[in-house]
C-alpha positions in Angstrom: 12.9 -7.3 -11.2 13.4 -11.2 -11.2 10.2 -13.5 -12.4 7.4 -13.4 -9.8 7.1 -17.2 -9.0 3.2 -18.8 -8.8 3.7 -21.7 -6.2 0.4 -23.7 -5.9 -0.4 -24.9 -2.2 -3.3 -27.5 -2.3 -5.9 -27.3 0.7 -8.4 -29.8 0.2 -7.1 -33.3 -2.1 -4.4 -32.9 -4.9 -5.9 -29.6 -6.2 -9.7 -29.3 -5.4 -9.0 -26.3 -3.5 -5.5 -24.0 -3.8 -4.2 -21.8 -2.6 -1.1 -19.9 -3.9 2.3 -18.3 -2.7 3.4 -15.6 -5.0 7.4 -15.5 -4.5 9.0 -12.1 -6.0 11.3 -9.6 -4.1 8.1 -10.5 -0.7 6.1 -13.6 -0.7 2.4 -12.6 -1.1 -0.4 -15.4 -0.4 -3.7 -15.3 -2.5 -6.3 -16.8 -1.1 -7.0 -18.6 2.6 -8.6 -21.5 2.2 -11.4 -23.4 4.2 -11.6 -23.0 8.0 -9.3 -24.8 10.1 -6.7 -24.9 7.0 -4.2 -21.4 8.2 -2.0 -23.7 9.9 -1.8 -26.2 7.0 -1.0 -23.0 4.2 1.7 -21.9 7.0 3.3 -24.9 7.4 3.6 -25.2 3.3 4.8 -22.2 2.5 7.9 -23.0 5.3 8.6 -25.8 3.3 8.8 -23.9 0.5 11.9 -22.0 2.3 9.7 -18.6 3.4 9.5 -17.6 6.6 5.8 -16.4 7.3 6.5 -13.4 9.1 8.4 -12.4 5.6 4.5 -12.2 4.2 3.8 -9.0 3.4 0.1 -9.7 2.1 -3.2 -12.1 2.0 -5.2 -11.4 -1.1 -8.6 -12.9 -0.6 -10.1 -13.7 -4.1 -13.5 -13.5 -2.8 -16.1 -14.2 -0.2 -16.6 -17.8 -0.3 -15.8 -20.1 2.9 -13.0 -22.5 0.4 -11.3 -19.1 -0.2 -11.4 -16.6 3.2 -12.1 -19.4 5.8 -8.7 -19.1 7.0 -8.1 -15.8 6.5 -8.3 -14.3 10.5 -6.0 -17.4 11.5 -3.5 -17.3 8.5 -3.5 -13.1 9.6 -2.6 -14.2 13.2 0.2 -16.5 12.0 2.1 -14.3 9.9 1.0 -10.7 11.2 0.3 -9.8 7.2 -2.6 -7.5 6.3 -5.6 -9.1 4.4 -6.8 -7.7 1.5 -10.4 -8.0 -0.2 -12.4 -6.0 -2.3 -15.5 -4.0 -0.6 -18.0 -5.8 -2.5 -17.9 -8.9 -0.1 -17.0 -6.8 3.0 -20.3 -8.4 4.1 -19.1 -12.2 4.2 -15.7 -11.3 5.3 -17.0 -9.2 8.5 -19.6 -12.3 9.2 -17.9 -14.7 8.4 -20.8 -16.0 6.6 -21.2 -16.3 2.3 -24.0 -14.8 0.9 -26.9 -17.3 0.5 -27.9 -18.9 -1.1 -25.3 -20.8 -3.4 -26.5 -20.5 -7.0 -25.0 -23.2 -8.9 -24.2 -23.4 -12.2 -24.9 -27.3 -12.7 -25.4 -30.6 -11.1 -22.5 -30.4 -9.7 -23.3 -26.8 -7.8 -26.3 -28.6 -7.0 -24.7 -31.7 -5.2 -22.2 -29.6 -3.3 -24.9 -26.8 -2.1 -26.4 -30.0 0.0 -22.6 -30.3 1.9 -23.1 -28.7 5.2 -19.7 -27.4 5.4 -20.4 -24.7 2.8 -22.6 -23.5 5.1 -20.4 -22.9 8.4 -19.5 -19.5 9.6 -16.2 -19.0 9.2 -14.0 -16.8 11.8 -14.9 -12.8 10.4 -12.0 -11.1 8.9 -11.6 -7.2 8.7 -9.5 -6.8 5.3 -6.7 -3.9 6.5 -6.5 -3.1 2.6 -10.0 -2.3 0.6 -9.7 -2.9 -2.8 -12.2 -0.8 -4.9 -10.4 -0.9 -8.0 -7.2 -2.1 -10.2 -4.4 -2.1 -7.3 -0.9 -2.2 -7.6 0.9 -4.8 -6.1 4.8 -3.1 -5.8 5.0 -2.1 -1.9 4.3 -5.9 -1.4 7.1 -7.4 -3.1 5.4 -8.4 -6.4 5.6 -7.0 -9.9 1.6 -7.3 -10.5 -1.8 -6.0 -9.8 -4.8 -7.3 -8.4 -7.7 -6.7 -11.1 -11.4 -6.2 -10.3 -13.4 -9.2 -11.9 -16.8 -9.3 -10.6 -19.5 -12.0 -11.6 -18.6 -15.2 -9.8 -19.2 -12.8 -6.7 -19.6 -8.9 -6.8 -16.2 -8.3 -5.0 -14.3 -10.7 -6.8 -10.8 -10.3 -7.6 -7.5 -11.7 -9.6 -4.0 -10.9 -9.7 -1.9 -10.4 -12.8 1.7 -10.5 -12.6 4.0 -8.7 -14.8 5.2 -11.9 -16.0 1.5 -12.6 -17.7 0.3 -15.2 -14.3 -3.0 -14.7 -13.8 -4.4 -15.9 -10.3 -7.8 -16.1 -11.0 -9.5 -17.4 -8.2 -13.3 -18.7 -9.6 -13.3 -17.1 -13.1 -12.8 -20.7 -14.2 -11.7 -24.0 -12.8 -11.2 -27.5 -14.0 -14.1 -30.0 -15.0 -15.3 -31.5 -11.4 -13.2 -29.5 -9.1 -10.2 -30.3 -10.8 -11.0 -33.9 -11.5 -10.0 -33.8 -14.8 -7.1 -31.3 -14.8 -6.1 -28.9 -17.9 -10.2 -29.1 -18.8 -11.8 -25.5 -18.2 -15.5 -25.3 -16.8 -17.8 -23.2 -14.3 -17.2 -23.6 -10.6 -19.7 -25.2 -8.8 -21.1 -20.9 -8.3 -21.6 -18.2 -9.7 -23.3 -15.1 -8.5 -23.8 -13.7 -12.2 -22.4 -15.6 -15.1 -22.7 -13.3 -17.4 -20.5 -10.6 -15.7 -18.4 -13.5 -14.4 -17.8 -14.3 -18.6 -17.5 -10.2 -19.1 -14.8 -10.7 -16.3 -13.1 -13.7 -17.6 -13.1 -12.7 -21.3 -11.7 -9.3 -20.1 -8.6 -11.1 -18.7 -8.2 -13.0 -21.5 -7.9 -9.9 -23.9 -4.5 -9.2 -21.2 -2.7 -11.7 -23.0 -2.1 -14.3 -19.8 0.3 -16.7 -20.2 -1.5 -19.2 -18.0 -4.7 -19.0 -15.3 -3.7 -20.6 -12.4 -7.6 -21.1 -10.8 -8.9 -21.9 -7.0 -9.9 -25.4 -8.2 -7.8 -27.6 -10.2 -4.6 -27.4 -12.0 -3.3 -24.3 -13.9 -5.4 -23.8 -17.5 -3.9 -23.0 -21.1 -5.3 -19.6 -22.0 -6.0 -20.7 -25.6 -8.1 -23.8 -24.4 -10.0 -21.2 -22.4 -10.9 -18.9 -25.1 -12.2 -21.3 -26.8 -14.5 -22.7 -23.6 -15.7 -19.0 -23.3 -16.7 -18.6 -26.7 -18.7 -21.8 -26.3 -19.7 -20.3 -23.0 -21.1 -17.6 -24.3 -23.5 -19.5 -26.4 -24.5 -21.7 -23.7 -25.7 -18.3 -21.6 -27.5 -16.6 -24.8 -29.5 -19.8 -25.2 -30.6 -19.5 -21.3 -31.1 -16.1 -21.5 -33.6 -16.4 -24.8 -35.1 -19.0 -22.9 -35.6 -16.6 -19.8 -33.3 -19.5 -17.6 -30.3 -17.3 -17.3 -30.6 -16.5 -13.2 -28.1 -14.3 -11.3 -28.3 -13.0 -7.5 -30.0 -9.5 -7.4 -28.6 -8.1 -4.4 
């Protein structure tokens, strides 16, 4: 099978929030966006020469509003089944995240106060539960999407063949992708220490790049290394009795 193609398609600024058109022998789309953005992600992957109806799947990553906003209207638009892991069945049949936010610095702390966050996006009913590693071949794509809880309890990536990883929140770039090739937290995470578990479990995979929900696509070497200091960072907080994560 020929190279499964990772095409980036920004949503909000350059590359603050992506999300991405997997081209292989059927174009797959990971991730949705923000509400009110289906018609912009459908209107960019027809530039890229795909017809929508072609889509043969919407991977949500997980069940935050920049990443399943869209999902119902980008559904109705190309009549491809969503797929989402049962752990955030609950935001994605409300259309509301779980709250609150628990951010993992200042900047987490700034965006929580941005009222948008806090919409209810349109409910989505995922046609495809993902409860564990799932292959990706009846769609079109030489891949899997992986299980990688932490950043929420259903989230998910997809690993191509090819070594792509799609990672959706594991990581992202310093300030939303202000300073691009930089690893760092996103603005969230539900539990950062499964998150790292998750992240470092990836890693061991052998990716040949993490193309993430915020920012450009990271070097996996520059992200080992991020996680290793990572990891330090949370075993100070958690000898400290700082280290927080949602109990529910």
């Amino acid at each position: 099978m020929s190279r499964t193609k990772v095409v980036p398609i920004p949503v909000l600024g350059r590359h603050a929030v992506n999300a991405y058109l997997l081209l292989g022998r059927r174009p797959v789309i990971v991730d949705a966006g923000t509400p009110g953005s289906g018609r912009r992600i459908h209107d960019r992957i027809t530039a890229h020469g795909v017809d929508p109806a072609d889509v043969s799947l919407i991977v949500l990553t997980h069940g935050h509003i920049d990443h399943f906003g869209s999902a119902a209207e980008l559904h109705r638009l190309t009549g491809a089944p969503v797929a989402g892991h049962i752990a955030d069945l609950g935001p994605y049949r409300t259309g509301r995240v779980r709250e609150p936010y628990l951010p993992t610095g200042p900047m987490g702390r700034l965006m929580d106060r941005n009222s948008k966050l806090h919409v209810q996006a349109e409910p989505v009913e995922p046609g495809i539960l993902i409860g564990g590693e799932t292959s990706l071949e009846d769609f079109g794509i030489a891949g899997r999407i992986m299980p990688t809880p932490g950043h929420t309890a259903g989230s998910v990536s997809v690993l191509t063949d090819d070594g792509d990883l799609v990672a959706g929140d594991l990581v992202a770039n310093s300030f939303m992708g202000l300073i691009p090739g930089r690893p760092a937290n996103p603005p969230f995470h539900d539990d950062p220490r499964q998150n790292l578990t998750s992240l470092r479990a990836m890693l061991a995979l052998g990716p040949t790049a993490l193309h993430v929900g915020h920012g450009t696509a990271l070097e996996p070497d520059r992200v080992r290394r991020w996680a290793e200091r990572e990891h330090d960072r949370l075993s100070r907080l958690e000898s400290a009795g700082r280290l927080t994560g949602r109990t529910r």
